[in-house]
C-alpha positions in Angstrom: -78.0 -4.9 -61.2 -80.9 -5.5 -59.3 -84.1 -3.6 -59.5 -85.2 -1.4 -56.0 -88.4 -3.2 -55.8 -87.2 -6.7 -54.8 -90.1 -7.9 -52.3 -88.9 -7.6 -48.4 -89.9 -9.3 -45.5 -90.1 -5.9 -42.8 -92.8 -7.0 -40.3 -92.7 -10.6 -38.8 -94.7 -11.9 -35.1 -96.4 -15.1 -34.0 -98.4 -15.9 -30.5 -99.5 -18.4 -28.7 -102.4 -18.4 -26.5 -102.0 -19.4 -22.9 -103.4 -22.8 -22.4 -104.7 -22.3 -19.2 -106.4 -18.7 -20.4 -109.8 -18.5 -18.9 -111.3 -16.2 -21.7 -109.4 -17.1 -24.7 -109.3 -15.2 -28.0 -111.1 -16.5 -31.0 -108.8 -17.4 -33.9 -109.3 -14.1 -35.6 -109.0 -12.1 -32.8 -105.8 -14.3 -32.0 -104.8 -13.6 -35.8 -105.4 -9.7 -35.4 -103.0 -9.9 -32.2 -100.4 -11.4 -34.4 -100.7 -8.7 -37.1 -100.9 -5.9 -34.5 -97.4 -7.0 -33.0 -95.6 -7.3 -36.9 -97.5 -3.5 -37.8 -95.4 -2.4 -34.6 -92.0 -4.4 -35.1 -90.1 -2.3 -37.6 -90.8 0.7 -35.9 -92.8 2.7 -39.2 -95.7 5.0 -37.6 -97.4 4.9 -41.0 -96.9 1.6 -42.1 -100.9 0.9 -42.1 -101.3 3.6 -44.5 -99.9 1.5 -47.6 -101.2 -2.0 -46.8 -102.9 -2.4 -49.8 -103.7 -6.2 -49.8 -104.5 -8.9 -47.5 -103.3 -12.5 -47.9 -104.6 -15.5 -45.3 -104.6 -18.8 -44.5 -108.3 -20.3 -43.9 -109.2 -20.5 -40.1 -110.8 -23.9 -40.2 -111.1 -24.3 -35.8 -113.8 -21.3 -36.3 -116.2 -19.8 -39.6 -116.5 -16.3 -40.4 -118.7 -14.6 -42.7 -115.6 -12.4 -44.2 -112.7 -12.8 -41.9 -110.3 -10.6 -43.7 -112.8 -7.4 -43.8 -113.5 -7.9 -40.1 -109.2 -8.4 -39.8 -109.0 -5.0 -41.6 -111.5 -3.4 -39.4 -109.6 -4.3 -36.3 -106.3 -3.3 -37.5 -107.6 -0.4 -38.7 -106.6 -0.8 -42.2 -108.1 0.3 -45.8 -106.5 -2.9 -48.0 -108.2 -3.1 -51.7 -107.4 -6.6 -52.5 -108.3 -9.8 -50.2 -106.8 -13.5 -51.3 -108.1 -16.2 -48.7 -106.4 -19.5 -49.5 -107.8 -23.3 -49.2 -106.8 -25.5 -46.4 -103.2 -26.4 -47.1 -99.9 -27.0 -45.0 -98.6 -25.7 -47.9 -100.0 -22.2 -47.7 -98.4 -19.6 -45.9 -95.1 -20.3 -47.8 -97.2 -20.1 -51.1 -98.7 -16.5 -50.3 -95.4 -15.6 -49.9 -94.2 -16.5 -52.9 -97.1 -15.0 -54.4 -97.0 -12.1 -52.5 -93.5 -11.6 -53.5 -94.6 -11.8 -57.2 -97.0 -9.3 -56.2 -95.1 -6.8 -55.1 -92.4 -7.4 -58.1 -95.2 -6.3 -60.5 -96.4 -3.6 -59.0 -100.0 -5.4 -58.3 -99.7 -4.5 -54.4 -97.7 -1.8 -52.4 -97.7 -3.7 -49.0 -99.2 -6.5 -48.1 -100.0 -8.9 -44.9 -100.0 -12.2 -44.8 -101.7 -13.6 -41.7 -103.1 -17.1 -40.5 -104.2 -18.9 -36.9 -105.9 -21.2 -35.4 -107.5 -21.7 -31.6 -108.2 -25.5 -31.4 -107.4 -26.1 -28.2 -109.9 -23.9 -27.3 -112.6 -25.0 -28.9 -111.3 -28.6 -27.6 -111.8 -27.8 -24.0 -115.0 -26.0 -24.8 -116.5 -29.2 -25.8 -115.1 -30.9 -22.6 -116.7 -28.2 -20.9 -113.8 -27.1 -19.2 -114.9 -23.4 -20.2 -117.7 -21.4 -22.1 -116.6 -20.1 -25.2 -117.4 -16.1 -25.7 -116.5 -16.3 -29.9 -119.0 -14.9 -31.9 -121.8 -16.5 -33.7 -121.3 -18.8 -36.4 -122.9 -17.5 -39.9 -125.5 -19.6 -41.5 -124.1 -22.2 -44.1 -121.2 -22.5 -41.6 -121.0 -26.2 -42.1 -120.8 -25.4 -46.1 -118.5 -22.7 -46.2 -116.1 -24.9 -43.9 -116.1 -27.5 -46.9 -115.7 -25.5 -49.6 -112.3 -24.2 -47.9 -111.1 -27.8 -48.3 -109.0 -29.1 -51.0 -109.8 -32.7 -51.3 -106.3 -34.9 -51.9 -108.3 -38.0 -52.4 -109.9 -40.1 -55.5 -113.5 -41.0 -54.4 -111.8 -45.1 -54.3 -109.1 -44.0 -52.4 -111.7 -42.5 -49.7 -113.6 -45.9 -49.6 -111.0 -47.5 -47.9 -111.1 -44.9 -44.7 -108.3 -42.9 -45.6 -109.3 -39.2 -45.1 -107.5 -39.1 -42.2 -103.8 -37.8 -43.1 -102.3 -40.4 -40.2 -103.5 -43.0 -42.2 -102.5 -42.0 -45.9 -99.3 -40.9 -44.3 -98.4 -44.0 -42.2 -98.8 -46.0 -45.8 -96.0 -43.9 -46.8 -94.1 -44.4 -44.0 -94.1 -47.7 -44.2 -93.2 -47.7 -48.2 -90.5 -45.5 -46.8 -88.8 -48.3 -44.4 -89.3 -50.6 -46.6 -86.9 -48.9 -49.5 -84.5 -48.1 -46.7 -83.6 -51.2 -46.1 -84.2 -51.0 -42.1 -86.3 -53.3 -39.9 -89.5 -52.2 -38.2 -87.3 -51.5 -34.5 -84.1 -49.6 -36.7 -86.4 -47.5 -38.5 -89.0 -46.7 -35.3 -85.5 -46.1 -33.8 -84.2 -43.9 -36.5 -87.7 -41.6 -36.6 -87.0 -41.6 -32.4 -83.9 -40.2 -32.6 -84.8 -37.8 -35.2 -87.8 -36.3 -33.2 -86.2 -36.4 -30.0 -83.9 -33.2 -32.1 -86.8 -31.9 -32.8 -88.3 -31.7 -29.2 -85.3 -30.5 -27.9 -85.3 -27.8 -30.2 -89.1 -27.2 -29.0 -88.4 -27.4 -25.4 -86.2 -24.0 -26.3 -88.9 -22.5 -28.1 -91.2 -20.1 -25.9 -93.7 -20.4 -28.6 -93.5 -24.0 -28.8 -96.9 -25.5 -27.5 -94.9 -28.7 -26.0 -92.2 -27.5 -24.5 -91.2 -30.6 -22.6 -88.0 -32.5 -24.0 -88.8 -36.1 -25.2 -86.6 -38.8 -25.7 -86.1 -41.7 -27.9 -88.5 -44.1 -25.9 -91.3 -42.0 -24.9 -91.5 -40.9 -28.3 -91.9 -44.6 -30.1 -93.1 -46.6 -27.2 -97.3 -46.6 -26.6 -98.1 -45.6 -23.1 -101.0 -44.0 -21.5 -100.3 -40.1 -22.5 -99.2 -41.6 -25.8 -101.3 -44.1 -27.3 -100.1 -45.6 -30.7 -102.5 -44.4 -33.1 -102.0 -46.6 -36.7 -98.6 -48.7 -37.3 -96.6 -47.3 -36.8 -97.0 -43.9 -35.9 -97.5 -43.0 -31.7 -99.2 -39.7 -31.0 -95.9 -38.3 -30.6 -94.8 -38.9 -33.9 -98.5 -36.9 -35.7 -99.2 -33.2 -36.0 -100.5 -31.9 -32.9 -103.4 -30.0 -34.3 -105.1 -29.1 -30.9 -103.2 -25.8 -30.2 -103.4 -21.7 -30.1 -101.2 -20.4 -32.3 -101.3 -17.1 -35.0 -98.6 -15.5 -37.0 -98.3 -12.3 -39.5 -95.8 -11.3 -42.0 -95.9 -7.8 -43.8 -94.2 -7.3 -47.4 -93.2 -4.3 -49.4 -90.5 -3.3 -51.4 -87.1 -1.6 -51.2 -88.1 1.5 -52.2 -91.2 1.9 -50.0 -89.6 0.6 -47.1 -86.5 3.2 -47.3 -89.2 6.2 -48.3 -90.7 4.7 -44.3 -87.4 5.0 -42.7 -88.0 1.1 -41.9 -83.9 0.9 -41.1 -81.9 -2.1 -43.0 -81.3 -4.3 -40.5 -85.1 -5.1 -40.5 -85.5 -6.1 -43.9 -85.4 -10.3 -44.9 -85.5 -11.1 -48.6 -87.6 -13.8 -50.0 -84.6 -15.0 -52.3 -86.3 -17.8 -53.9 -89.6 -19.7 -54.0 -91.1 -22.3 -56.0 -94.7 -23.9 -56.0 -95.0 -27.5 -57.5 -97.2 -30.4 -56.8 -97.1 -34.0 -56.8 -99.0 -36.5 -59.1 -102.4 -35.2 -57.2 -103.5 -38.7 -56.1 -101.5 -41.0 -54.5 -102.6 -44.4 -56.3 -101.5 -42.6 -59.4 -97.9 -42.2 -58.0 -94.8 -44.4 -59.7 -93.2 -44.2 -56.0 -94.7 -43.6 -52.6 -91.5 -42.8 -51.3 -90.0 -39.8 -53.2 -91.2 -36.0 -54.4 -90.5 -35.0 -57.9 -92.1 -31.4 -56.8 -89.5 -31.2 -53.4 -87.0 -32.0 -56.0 -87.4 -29.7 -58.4 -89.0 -26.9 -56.3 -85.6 -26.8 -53.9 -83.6 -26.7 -56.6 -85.0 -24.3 -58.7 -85.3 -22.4 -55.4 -81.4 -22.3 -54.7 -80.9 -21.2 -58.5 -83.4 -18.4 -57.9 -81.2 -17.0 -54.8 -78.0 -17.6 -56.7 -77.0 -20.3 -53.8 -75.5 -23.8 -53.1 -77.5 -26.4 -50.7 -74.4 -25.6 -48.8 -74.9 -22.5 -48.3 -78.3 -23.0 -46.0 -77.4 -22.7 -42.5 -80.9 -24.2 -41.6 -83.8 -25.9 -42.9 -87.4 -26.4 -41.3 -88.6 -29.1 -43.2 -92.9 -29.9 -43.2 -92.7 -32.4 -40.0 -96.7 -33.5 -40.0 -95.3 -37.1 -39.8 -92.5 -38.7 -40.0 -91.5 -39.7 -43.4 -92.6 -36.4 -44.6 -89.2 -35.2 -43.4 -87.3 -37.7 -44.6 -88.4 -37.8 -48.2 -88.0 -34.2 -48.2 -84.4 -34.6 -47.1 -83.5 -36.9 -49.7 -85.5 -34.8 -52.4 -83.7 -31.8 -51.4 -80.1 -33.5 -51.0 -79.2 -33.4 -47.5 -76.6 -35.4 -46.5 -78.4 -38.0 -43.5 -75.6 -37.4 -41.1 -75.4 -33.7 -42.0 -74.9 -31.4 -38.9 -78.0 -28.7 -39.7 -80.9 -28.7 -38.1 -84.0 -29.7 -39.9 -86.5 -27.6 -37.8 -86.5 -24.3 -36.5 -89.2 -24.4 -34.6 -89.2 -27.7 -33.3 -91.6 -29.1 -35.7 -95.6 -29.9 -35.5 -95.2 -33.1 -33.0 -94.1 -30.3 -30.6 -94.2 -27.0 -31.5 -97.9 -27.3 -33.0 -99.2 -27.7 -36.0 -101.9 -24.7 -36.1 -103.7 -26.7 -39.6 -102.6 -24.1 -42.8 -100.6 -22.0 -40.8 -98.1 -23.6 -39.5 -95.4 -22.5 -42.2 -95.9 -19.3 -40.9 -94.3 -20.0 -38.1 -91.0 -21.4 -39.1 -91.2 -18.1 -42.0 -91.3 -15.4 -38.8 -88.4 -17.3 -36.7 -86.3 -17.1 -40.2 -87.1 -13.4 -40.2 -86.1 -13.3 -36.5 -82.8 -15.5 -37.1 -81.6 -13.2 -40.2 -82.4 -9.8 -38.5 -80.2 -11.4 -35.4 -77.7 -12.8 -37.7 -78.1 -11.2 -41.3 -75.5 -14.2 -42.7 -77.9 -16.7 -42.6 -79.6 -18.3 -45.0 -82.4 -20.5 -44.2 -84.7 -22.9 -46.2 -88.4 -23.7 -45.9 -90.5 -26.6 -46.7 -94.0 -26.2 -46.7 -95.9 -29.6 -47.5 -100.0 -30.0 -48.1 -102.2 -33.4 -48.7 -100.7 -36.5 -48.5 -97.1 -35.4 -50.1 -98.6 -33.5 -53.0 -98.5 -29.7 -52.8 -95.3 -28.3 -52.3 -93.8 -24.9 -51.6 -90.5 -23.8 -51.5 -88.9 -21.0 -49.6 -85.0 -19.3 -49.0 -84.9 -16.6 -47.0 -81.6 -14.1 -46.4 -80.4 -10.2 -46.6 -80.3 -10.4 -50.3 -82.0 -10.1 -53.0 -82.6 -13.0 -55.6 -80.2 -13.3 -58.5 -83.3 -14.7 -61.0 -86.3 -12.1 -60.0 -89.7 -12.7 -59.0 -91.2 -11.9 -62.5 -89.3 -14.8 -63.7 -90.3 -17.9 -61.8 -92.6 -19.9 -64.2 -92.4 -23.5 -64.2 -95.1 -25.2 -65.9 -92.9 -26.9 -68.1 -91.8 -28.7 -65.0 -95.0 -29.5 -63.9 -96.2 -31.0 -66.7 -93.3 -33.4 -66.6 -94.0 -34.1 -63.3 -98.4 -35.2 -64.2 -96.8 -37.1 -67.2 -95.7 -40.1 -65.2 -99.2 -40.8 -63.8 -100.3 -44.6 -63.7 -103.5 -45.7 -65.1 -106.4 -45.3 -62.5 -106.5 -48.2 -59.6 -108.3 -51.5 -60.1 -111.8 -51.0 -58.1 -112.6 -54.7 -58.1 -109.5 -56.7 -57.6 -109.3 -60.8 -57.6 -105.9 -62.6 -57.2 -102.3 -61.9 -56.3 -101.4 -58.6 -55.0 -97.8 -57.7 -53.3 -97.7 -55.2 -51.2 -96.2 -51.6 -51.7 -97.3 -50.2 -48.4 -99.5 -50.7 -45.8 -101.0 -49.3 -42.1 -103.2 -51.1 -39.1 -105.4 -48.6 -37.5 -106.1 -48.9 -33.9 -108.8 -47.8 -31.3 -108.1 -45.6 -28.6 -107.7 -48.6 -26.4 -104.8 -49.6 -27.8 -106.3 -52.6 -29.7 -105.7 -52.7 -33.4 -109.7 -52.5 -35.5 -108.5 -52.6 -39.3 -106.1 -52.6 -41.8 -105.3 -51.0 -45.3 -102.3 -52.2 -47.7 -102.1 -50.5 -51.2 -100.3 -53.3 -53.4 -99.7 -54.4 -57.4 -101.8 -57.1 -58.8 -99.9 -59.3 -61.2 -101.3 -57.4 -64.0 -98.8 -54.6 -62.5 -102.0 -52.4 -61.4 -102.6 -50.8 -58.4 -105.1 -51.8 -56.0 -106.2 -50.9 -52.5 -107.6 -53.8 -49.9 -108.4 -54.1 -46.3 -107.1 -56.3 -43.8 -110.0 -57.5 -41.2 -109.2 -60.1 -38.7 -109.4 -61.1 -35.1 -107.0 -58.5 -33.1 -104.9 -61.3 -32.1 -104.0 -61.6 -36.1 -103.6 -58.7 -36.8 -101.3 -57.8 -34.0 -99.2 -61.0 -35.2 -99.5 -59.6 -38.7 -98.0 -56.0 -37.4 -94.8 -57.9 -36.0 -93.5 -58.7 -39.6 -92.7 -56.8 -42.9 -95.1 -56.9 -45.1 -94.0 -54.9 -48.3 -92.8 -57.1 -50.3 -94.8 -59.7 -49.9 -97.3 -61.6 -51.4 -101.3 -62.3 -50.4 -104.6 -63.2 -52.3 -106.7 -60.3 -52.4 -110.8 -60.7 -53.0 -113.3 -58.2 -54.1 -116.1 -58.5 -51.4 -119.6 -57.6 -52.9 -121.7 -56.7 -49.6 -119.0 -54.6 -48.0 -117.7 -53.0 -51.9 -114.2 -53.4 -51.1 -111.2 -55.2 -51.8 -110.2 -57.8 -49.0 -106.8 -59.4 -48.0 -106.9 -62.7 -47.6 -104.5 -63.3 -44.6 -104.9 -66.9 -44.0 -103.0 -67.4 -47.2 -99.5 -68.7 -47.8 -97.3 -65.8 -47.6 -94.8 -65.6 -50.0 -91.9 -63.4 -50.1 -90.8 -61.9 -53.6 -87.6 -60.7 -54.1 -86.9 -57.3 -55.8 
């Protein structure tokens, strides 16, 4: 018999900002919007009055000195308890599940969980396009900004240039293809037809920030309005992190929403929710294609809300690139050819990708779909770094079968850091084959540089770039090359490992 105060979604709304607005909203003011329209949704008068605790995503397109005190003073509401998280896509589906822990407790009555981003905004400002009216930065601005980062890299890994996600991410890709046994064409194909669903689903979405419906080809091919970006990823296959987007989400429990006369049909249960993370750096990983934390987390998810993967009617999966949905898909079990949709908002190609709030999005339409529909059971996959911390969410009108009290897994986890690899080889001289691999291109189209992570002989991993003539290196990006074989070379002047592409390739069979 379950207890009457299992956490419950009652209060759910998201925005988007106009992009033609001539005097748009600051992120926070765009965030309080949000939280104004989920205080008013489930119809309570004094739902304010017990809001007790505020949870939020960073805003990273805009500093505040404070932003969830200035939130409160908007809103008009007296919380005792603020939580601001670090810059993760994994974020708003984590405050959830802590929220709902929370609330199980007793540590909080009611609390809102809120995150946004305006982007876009400050994009155009700096084209001058318009003068923004946002209020001052604070001093330190630049430092407080990087404090709210959680840095997914080893300092050797950063040497190579890979702090930009595409980058990391497009390694994996490629160590992704490679294990499915698909050419370059099937599998830029196969990513095609899968985010031509997820446009679709976009183009139907009047939040969505692209609401135009792709296909196959002008999602893959290069072109002028979509310029390839690093092998072998187009623009249309990234996060599109230039948008206006908030969202809010309130929480309470059973028995203070029936003591509000908040009516049934508006509460969503959190019915299971797991937070696990990846071996944290990526060098360190057995496999760059698969997610021990996905794994386990949606599993121990489904247990939690005494369900089957069958049962989900719909999953939004974290869709910042490409591969991200498809190791998540095999992690969590679905079936490739199965019928469900993988997005329910049309994913972050196309719907946006408004930095740590995102999630948020795809956890207000579940809240939406259920309240429409109270048969459905929908899970989400929130996804931050390169792969490596994930969150877990299933969402229906039920309550969990494990509760919230219960959900420790650090038994788990530790099995999961246990299967770390020795450290990478900084100075590498000999044979290395390649695991996985990207070329990084200029905005003209023409390709600049190229990482590969490999194995030496020794069976360590290294990282190396590939510099060449463009010519080359466009040859180079025609053929596979995981799998095979090169002479790597430690260069002293430029303190990195090179790839030594004149060499005698040689393919190695696995």
């Amino acid at each position: 018999m379950h207890q009457k105060n299992s956490p419950i979604i009652i209060g759910a709304a998201q925005i988007t900002q106009q992009k033609d607005v001539d005097i748009p909203l600051d992120p926070l003011n765009l965030v309080a919007e949000a939280c104004k329209n989920a205080l008013t949704i489930s119809e309570a008068d004094n739902l304010k009055d017990i809001i007790d605790t505020i949870y939020m995503s960073t805003i990273s397109s805009w500093i505040y000195e404070d932003a969830p005190g200035k939130l409160s003073q908007f809103l008009g509401i007296k919380p005792v308890q603020y939580y601001t998280a670090p810059i993760s896509g994994n974020t708003p589906q984590l405050l959830v599940n802590k929220a709902a822990k929370a609330i199980s407790l007793g540590e909080s009555k009611a609390i809102l969980i809120t995150g946004g981003e305006a982007s876009y905004s400050r994009y155009r400002a700096k084209k001058g396009e318009i003068t923004l009216n946002w209020p001052d930065l604070p001093a330190g601005a630049a430092n407080k900004a990087r404090k709210a980062i959680i840095f997914y890299l080893s300092e050797f890994e950063n040497s190579y240039k890979l702090s930009n996600p595409t980058y990391i991410y497009a390694l994996l890709e490629t160590a992704l293809r490679s294990t499915s046994g698909r050419s370059i064409k099937e599998h830029l194909d196969h990513i095609g037809k899968r985010y031509e669903r997820f446009s679709k689903i976009a183009s139907q979405n009047p939040y969505a920030w692209l609401q135009n419906h792709f296909n196959v080809e002008e999602i893959i091919t290069p072109s002028f309005d979509n310029r390839i970006i690093c092998h072998p990823y187009t623009k249309r296959m990234v996060a599109n992190l230039y948008v206006d987007q908030a969202a809010a989400l309130i929480m309470t429990n059973e028995n203070l929403a029936q003591s509000l006369g908040i009516e049934r049909k508006f509460w969503v249960y959190p019915m299971g929710g797991v937070d696990l993370h990846n071996i944290f750096y990526i060098s360190q990983r057995p496999q760059l294609d698969d997610s021990p934390a996905i794994r386990e987390a949606s599993r121990l998810a489904l247990k939690q809300a005494g369900l089957k993967l069958n049962d989900i009617d719909v999953f939004d999966l974290y869709s910042c690139f490409p591969c991200m949905v498809e190791i998540a898909r095999q992690e969590i079990g679905i079936p490739y050819d199965d019928k469900r949709d993988l997005t329910i908002t049309g994913g972050l190609s196309f719907f946006g990708g408004p930095f740590s709030s995102y999630s948020m999005h795809p956890i207000v339409s579940a809240v939406d779909l259920i309240q429409k529909n109270p048969k459905m059971k929908i899970m989400i996959l929130a996804n931050g770094g390169y792969n490596t911390s994930e969150s877990v969410g299933i969402y229906g009108n039920k309550p969990p079968a494990i509760d919230w009290k219960k959900n420790e897994y650090d038994d788990i986890q530790q099995k999961i850091n246990s299967k770390a690899l020795p450290e990478p080889v900084k100075k590498a001289n000999g044979d290395i084959t390649i695991e996985a691999y990207t070329i990084i291109y200029n905005r003209k189209g023409l390709p600049e540089i190229g990482v590969a992570m490999g194995q030496l002989e020794s069976g360590e991993r290294t990282f190396a770039v590939i510099s060449s003539d463009s010519k080359t290196i466009l040859n180079l990006e025609k053929e596979e090359l995981v799998g095979k074989t090169f002479l790597v070379k430690y260069n002293n002047e430029t303190k990195q490992n090179s790839l030594i592409i004149e060499s005698k390739v040689r393919l190695i069979n696995h």
